[in-house]
N, CA, C, O and CB atoms as a CASP TS submission, in Angstrom:
PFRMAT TS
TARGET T0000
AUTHOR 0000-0000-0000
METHOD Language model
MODEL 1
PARENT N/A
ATOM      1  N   UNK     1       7.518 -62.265 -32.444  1.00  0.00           N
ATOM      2  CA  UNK     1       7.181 -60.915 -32.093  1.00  0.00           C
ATOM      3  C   UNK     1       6.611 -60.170 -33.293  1.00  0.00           C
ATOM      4  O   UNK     1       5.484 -59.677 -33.241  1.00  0.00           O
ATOM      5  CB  UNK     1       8.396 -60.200 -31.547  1.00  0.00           C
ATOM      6  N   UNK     2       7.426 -60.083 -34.432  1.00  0.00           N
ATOM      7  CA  UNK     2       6.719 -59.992 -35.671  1.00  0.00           C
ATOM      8  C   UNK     2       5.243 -60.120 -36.044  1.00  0.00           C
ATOM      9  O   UNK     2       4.505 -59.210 -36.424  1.00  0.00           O
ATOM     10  CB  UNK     2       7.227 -60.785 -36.304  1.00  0.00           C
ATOM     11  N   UNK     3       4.945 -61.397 -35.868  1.00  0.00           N
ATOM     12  CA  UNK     3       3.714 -61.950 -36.292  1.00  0.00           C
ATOM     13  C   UNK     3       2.692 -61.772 -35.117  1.00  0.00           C
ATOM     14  O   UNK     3       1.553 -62.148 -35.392  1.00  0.00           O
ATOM     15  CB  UNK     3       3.903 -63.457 -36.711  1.00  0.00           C
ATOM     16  N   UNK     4       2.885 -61.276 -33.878  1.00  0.00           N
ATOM     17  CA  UNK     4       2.043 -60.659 -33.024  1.00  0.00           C
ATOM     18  C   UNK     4       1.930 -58.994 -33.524  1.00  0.00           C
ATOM     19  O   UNK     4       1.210 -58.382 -32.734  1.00  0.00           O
ATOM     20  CB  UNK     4       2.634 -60.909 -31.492  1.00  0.00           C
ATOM     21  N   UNK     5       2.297 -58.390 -34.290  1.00  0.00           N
ATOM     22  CA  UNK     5       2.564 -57.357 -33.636  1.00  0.00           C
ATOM     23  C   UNK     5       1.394 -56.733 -35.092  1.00  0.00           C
ATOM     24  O   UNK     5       0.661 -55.762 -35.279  1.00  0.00           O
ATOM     25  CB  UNK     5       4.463 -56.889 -33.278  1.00  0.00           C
ATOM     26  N   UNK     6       1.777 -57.881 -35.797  1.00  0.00           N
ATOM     27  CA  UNK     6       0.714 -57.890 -37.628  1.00  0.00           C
ATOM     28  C   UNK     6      -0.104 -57.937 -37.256  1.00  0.00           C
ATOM     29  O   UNK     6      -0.921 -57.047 -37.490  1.00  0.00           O
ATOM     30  CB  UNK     6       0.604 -58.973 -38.894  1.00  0.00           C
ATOM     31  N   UNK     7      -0.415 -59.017 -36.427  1.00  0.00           N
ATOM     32  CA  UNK     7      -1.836 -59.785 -35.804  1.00  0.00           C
ATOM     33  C   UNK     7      -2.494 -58.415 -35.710  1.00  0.00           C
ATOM     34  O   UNK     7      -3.346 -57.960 -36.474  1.00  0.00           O
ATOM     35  CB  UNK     7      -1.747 -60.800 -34.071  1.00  0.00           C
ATOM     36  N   UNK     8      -1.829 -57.706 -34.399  1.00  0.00           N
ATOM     37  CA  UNK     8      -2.099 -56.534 -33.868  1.00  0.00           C
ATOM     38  C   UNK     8      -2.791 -55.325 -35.001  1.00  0.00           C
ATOM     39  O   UNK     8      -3.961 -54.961 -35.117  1.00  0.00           O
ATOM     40  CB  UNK     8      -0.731 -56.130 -33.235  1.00  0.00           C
ATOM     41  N   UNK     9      -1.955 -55.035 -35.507  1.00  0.00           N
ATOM     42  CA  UNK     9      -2.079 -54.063 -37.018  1.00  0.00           C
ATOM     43  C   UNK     9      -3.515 -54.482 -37.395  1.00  0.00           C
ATOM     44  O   UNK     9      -4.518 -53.798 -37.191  1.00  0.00           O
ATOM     45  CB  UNK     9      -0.792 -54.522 -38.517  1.00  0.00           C
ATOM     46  N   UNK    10      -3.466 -56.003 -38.117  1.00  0.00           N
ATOM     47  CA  UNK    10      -4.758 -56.782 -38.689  1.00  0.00           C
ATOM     48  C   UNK    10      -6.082 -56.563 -38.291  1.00  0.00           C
ATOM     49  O   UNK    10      -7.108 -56.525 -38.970  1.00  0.00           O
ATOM     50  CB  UNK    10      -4.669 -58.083 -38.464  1.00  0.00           C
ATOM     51  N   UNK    11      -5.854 -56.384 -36.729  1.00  0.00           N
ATOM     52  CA  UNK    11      -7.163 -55.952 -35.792  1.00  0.00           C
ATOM     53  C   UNK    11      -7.269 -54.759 -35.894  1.00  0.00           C
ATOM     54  O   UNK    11      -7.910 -54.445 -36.897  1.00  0.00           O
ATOM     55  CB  UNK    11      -7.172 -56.214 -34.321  1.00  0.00           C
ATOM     56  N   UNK    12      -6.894 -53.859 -35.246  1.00  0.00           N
ATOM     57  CA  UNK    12      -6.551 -52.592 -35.700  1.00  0.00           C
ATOM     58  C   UNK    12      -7.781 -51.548 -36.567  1.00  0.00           C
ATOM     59  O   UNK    12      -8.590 -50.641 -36.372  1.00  0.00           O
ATOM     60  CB  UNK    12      -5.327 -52.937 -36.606  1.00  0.00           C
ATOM     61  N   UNK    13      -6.911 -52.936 -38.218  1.00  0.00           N
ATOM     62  CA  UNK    13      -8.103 -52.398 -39.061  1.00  0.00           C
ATOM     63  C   UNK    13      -8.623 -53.137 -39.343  1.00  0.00           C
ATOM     64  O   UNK    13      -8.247 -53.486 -40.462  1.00  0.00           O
ATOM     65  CB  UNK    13      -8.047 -51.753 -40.064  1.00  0.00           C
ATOM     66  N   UNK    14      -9.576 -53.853 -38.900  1.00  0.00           N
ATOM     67  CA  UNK    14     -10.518 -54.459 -38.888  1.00  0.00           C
ATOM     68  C   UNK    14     -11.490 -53.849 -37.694  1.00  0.00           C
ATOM     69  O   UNK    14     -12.697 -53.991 -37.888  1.00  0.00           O
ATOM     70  CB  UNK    14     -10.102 -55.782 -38.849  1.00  0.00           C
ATOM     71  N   UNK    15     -11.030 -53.109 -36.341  1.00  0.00           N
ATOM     72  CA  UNK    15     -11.740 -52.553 -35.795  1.00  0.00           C
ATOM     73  C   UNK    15     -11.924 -50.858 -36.703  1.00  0.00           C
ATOM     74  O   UNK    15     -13.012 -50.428 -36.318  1.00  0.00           O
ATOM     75  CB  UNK    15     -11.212 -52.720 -34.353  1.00  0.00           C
ATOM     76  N   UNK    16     -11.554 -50.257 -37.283  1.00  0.00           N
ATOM     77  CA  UNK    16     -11.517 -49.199 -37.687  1.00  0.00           C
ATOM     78  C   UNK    16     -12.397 -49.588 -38.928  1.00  0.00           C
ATOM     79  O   UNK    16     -12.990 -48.562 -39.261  1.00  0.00           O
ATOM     80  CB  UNK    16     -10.164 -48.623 -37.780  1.00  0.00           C
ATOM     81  N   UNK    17     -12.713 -50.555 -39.697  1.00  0.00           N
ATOM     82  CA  UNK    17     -13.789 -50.895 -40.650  1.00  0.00           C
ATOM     83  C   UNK    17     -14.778 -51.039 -40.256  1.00  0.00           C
ATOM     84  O   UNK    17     -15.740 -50.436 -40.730  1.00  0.00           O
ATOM     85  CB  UNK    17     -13.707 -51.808 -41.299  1.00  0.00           C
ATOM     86  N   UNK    18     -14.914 -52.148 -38.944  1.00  0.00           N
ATOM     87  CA  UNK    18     -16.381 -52.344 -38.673  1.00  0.00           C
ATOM     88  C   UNK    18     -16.902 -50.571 -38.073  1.00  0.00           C
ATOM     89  O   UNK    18     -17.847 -50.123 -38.723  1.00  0.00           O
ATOM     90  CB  UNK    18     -16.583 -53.845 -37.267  1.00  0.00           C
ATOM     91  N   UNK    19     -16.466 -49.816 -37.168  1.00  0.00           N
ATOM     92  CA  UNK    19     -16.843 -48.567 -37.361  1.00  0.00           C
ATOM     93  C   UNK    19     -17.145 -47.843 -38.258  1.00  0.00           C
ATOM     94  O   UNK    19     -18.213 -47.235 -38.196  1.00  0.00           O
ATOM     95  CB  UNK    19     -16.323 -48.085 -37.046  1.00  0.00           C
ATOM     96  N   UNK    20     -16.101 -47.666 -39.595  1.00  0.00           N
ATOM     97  CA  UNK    20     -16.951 -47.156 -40.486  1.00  0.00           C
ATOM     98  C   UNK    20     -18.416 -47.823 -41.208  1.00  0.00           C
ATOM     99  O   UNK    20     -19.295 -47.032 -41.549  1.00  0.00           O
ATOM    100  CB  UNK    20     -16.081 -46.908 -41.366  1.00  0.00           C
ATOM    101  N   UNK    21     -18.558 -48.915 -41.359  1.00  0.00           N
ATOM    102  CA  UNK    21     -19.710 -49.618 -41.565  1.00  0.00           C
ATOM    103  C   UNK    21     -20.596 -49.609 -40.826  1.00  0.00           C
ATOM    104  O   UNK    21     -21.660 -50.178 -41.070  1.00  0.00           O
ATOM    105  CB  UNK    21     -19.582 -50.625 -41.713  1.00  0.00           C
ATOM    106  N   UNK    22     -20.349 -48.946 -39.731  1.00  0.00           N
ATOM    107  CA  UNK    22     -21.422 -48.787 -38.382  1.00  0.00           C
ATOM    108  C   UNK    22     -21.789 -50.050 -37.821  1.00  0.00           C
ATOM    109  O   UNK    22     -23.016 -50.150 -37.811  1.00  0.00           O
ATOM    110  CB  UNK    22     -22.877 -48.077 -38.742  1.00  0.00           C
ATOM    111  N   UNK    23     -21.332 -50.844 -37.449  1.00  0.00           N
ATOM    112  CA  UNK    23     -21.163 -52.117 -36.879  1.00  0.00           C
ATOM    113  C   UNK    23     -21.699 -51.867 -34.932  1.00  0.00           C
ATOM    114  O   UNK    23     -22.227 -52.574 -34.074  1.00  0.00           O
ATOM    115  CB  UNK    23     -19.249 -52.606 -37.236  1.00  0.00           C
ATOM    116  N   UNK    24     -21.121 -50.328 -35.023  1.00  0.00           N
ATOM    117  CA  UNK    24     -21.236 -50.677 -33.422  1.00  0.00           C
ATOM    118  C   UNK    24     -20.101 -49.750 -32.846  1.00  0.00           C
ATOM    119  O   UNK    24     -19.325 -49.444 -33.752  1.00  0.00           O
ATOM    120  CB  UNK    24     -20.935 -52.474 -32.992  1.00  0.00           C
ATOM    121  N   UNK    25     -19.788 -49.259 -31.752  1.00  0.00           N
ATOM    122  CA  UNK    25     -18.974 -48.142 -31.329  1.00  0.00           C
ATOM    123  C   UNK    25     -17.968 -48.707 -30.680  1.00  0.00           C
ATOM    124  O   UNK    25     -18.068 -49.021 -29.494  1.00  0.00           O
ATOM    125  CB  UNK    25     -19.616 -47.143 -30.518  1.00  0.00           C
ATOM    126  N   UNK    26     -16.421 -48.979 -31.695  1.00  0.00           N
ATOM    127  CA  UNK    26     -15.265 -49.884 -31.138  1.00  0.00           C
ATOM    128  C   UNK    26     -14.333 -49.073 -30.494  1.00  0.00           C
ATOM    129  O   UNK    26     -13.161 -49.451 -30.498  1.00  0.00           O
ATOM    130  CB  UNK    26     -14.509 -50.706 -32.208  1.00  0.00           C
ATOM    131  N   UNK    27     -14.547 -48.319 -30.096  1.00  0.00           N
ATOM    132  CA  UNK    27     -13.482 -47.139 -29.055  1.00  0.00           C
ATOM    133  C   UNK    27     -13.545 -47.780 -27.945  1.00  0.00           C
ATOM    134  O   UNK    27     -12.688 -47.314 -27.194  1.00  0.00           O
ATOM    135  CB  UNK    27     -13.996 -45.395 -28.709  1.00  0.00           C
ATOM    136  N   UNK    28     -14.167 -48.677 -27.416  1.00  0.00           N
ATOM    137  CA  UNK    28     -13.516 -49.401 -26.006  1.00  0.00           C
ATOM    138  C   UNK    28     -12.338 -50.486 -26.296  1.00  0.00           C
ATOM    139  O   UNK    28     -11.288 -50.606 -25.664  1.00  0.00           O
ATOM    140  CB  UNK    28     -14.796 -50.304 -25.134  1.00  0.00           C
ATOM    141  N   UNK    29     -12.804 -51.284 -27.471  1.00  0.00           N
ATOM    142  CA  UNK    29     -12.056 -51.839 -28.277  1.00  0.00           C
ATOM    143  C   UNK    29     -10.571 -51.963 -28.758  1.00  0.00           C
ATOM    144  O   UNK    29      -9.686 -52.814 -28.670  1.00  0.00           O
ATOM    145  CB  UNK    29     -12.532 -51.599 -28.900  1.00  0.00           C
ATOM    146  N   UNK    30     -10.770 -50.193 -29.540  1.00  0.00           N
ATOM    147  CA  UNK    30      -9.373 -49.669 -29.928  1.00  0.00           C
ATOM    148  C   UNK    30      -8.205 -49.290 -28.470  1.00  0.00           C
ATOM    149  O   UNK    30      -6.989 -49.246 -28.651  1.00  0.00           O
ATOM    150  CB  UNK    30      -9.741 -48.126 -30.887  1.00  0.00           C
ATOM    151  N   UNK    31      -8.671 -49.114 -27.463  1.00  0.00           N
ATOM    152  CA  UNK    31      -8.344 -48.528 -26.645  1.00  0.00           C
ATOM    153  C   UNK    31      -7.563 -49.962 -25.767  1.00  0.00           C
ATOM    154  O   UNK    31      -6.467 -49.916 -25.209  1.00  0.00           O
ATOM    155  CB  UNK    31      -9.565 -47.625 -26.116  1.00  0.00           C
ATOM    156  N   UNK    32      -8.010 -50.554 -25.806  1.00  0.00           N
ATOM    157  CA  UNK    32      -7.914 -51.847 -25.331  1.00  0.00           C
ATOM    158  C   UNK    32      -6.546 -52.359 -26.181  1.00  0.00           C
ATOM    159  O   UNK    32      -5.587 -52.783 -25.537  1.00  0.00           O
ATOM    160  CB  UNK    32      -9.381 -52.732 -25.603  1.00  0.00           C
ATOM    161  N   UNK    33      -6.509 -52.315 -27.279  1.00  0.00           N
ATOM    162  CA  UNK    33      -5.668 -52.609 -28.548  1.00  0.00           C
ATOM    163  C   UNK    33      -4.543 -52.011 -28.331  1.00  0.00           C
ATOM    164  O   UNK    33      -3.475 -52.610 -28.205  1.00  0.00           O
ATOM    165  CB  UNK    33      -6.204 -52.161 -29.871  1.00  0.00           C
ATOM    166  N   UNK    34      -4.696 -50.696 -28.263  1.00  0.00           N
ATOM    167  CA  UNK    34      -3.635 -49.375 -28.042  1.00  0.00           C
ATOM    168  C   UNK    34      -2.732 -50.385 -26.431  1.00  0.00           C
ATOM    169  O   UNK    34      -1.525 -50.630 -26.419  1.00  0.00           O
ATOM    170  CB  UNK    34      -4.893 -47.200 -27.468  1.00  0.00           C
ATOM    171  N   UNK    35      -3.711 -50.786 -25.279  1.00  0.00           N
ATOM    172  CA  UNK    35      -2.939 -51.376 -24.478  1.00  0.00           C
ATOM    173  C   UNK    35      -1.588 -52.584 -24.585  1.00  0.00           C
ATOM    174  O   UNK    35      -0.443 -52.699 -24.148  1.00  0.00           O
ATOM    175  CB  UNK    35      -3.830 -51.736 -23.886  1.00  0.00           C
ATOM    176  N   UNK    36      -2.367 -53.210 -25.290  1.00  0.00           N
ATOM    177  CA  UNK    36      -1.574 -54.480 -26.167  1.00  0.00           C
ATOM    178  C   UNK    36      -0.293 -54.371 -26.964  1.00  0.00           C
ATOM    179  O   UNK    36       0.726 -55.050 -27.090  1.00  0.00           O
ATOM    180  CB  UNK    36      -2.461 -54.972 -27.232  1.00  0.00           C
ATOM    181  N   UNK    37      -0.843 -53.055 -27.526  1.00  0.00           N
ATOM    182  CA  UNK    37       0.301 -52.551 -28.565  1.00  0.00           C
ATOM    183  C   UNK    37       1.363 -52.076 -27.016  1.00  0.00           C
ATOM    184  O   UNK    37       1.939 -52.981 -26.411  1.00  0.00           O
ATOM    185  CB  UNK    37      -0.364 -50.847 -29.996  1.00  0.00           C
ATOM    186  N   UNK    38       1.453 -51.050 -26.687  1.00  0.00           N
ATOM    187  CA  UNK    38       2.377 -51.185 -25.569  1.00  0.00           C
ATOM    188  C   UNK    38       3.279 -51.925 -24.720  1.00  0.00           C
ATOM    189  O   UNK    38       4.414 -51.633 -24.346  1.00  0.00           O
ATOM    190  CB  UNK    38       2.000 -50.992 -25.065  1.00  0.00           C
ATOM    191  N   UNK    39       2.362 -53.226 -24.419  1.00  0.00           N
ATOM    192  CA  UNK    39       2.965 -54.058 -23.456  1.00  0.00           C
ATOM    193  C   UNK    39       3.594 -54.681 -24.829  1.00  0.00           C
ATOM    194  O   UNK    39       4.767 -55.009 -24.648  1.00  0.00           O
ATOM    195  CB  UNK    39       1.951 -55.030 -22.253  1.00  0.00           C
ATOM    196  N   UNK    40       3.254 -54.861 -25.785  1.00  0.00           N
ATOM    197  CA  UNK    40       4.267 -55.969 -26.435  1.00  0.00           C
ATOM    198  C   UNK    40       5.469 -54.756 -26.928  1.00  0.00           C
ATOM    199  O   UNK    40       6.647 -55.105 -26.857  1.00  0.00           O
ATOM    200  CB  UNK    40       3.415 -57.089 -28.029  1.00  0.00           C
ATOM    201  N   UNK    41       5.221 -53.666 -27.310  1.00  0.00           N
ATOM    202  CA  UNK    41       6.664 -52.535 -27.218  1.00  0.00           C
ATOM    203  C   UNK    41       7.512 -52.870 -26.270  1.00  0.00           C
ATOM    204  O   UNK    41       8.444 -53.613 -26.577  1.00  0.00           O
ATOM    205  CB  UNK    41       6.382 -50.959 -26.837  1.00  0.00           C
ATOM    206  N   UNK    42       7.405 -52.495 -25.193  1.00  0.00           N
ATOM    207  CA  UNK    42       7.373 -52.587 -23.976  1.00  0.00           C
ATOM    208  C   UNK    42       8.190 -54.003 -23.911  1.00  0.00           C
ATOM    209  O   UNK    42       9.371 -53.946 -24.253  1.00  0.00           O
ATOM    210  CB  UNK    42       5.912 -52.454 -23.390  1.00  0.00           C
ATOM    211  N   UNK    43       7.699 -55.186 -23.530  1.00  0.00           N
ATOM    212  CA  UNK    43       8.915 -56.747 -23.915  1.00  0.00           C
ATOM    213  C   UNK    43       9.457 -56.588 -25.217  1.00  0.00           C
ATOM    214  O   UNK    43      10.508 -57.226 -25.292  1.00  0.00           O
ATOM    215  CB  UNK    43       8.093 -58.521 -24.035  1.00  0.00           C
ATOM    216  N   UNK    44       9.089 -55.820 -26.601  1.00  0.00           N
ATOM    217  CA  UNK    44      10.249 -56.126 -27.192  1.00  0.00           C
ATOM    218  C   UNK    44      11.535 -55.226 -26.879  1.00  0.00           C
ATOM    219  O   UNK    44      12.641 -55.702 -27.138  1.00  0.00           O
ATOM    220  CB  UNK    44       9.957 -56.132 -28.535  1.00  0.00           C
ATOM    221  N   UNK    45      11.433 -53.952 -26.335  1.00  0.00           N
ATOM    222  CA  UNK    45      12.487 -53.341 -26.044  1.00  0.00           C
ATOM    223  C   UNK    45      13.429 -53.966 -24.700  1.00  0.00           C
ATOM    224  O   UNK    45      14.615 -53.702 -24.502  1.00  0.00           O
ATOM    225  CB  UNK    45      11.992 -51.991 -25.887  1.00  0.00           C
ATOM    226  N   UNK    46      12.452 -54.965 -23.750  1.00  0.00           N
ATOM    227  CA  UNK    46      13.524 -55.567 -22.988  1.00  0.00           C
ATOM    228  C   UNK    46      14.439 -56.307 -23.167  1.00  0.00           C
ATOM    229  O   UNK    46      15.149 -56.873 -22.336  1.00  0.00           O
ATOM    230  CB  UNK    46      13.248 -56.026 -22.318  1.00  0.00           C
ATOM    231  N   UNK    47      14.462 -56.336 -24.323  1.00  0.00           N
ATOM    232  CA  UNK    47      15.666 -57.192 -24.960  1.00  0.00           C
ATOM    233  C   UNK    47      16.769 -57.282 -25.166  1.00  0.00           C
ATOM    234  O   UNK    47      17.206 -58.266 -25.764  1.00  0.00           O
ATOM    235  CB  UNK    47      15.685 -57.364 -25.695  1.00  0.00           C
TER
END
């Protein structure tokens, strides 16, 4: 759970870099991420 949750973080900012570098507009992206982050909250609190 840990090491998903880094993973998570890792992307995160890595989507928040390629935006500042202008890579391309990752707000569908982040948003998507933000989902992920939840559902894995979400099973770790069923615990």
């Amino acid at each position: 759970m840990n090491i998903a949750q880094g993973s998570l973080e890792e992307c995160r900012y890595y989507l928040i870099l390629a935006k500042d570098l202008g890579y391309g507009d990752t707000l569908e992206l982040i948003s998507q991420l933000d989902e992920v982050s939840k559902l894995l909250d979400a099973y770790h609190t069923s615990f």
